[in-house]
N, C-alpha and C positions, 0 to 999 in steps of 0.2 A: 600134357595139356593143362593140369590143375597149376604145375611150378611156373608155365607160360602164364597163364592169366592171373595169379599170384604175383609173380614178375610186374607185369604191367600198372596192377592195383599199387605196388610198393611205388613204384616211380610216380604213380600219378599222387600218392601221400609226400615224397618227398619233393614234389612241385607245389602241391598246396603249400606247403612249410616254407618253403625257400622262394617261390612269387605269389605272395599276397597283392601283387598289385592287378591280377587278372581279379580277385573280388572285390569289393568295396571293404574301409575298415568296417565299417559299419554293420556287417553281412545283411543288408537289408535285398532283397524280392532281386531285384535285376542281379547282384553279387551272385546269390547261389544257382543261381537257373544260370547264369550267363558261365559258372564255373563248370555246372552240370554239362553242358551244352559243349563246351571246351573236353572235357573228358569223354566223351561220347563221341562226336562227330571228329573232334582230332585223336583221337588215339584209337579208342575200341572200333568203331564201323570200320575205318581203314582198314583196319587188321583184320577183321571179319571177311571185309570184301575180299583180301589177298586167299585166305586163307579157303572161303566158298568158291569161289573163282576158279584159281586153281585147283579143287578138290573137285570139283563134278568135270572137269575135261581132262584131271589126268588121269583120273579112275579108269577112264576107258584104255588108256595104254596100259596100267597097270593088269586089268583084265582082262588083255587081250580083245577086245569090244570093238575096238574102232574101226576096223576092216571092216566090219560085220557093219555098223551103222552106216558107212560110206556106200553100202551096197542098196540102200532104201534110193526111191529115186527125186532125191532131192539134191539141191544145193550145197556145197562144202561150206559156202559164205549161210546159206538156212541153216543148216544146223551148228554152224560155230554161234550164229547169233538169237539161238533158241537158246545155248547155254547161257549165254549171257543176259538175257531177259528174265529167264529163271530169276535170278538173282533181283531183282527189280523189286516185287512182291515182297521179299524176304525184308529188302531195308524197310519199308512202308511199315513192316508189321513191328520192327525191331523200332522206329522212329514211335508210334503209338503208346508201345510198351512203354517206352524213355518219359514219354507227355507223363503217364500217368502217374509213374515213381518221382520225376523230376518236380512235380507240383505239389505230389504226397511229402517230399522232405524239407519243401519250403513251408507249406503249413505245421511240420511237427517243430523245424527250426528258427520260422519267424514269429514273432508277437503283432506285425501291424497286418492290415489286411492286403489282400491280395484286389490291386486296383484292375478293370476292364482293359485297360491301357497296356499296363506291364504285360497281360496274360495276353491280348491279339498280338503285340511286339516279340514275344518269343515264340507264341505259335508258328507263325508268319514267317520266321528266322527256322524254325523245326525244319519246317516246308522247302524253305532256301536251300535248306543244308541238305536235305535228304535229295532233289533234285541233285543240286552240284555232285552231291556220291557216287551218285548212278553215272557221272561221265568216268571217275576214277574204275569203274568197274573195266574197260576193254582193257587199261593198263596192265591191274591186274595179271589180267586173263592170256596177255601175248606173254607177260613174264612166267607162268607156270606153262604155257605152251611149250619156249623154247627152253627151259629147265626139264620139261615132262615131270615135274614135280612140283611140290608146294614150300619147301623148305628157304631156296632163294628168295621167292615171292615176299612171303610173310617175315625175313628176316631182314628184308631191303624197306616194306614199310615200317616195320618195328624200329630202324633205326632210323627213317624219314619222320616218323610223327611223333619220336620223342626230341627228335634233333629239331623239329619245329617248334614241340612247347618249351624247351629250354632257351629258345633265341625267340621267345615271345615278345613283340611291340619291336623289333629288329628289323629294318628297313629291308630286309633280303626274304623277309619270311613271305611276301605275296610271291617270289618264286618259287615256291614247295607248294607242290599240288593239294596234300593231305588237309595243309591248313586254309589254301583257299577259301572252302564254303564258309568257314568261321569267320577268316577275318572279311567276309564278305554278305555275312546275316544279316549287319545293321545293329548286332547286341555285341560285338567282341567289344566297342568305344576305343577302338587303335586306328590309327591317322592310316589309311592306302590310299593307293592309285587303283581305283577301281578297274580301271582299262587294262592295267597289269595283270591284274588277278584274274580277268576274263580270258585274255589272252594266255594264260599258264595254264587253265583249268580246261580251255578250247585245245591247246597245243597235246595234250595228256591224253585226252578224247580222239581227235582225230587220227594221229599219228601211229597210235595201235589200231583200229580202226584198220587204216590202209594196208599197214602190214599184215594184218591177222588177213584181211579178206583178198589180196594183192599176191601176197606170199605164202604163207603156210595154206592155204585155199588149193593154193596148185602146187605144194609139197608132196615130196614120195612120202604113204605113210605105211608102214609097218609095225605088224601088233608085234608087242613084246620086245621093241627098240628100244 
């Protein structure tokens, strides 16, 4: 886990390095918040969400569990999407965390003030982006479903949301779900087709959705498969 998120930290250094044009030259207040925002919402929460996601519904195959839950008398579609809400709470607190560090390293690295404007313009985009996450969550959760593991998951968005900030301002990137919410906050300053990105971010959301609840809902399941 430490050489994974080491991994991640390196790539997003050697994107600093090699696209300066996601900050300003200037590094002034929208530059690094708007970079901050790009490293978090496109990289880490993706991977976060792959990685949680898949970790609390395979568990239970792994431990033999899930017989055992399927026998309470509830819904196969309730308790697929109790796992999935779990997760919900979790971004909100991790989005929080981000406000506080992400406004702490602009005052230690800016010299002008920080204006009412700047700070409602990325709050506001925080907000954006953390909703938009929470549709990528059912994605996820069908891809550790039908692996019963976390492994495929986490390595299909690791290579989706560094494959998006390398084709960054790239007219193909509002079809990568990862990078939606960003180029879609209002602070990424890249030219979309907002309607694009709605329908990418809608298409990602739904489509596991039916399947998770349609399909695996009324799957044979067996512990220890």
């Amino acid at each position: 886990m430490v050489i994974f998120f080491a991994f991640v930290i390196f790539q997003l250094i050697i994107f600093s390095k090699n696209y300066n044009d996601v900050i300003s030259d200037d590094q002034d207040w929208n530059g690094v918040l708007r970079f901050n925002e790009l490293g978090l919402f496109g990289v880490f929460s993706p991977i976060l969400i792959a990685c949680l996601t898949s970790f609390i519904m395979v568990r239970e195959y792994q431990e033999n569990t899930i017989n055992n839950l399927f026998t309470y008398p509830y819904y196969r579609s309730q308790f697929y999407l109790g796992k999935m809400v779990a997760i919900v709470p979790l971004l909100f607190i991790l989005s929080i965390v981000f406000i506080f560090f992400n406004f702490a390293q602009g005052f230690i690295l800016e010299d002008e003030s920080l204006t009412v404007a700047i700070a409602q313009k990325h709050l506001v985009a925080i907000f954006i982006m953390t909703i938009m996450q929470i549709c990528l969550i059912p994605f996820s959760f069908m891809l550790g479903l039908l692996e019963r593991g976390y492994i495929f998951s986490t390595l299909f968005t690791l290579i989706a949301c560094f494959t998006g900030v390398n084709m960054w301002k790239s007219p193909i990137e509002i079809f990568n779900p990862y990078m939606v919410p960003v180029l879609l906050s209002g602070t990424a300053e890249v030219p979309v087709q907002v309607e694009l990105g709605i329908i990418t971010i809608s298409l990602f959301f739904i489509i596991p959705i039916i399947f998770i609840f349609f399909y695996l809902s009324r799957a044979d399941v067996h512990s220890g498969s």
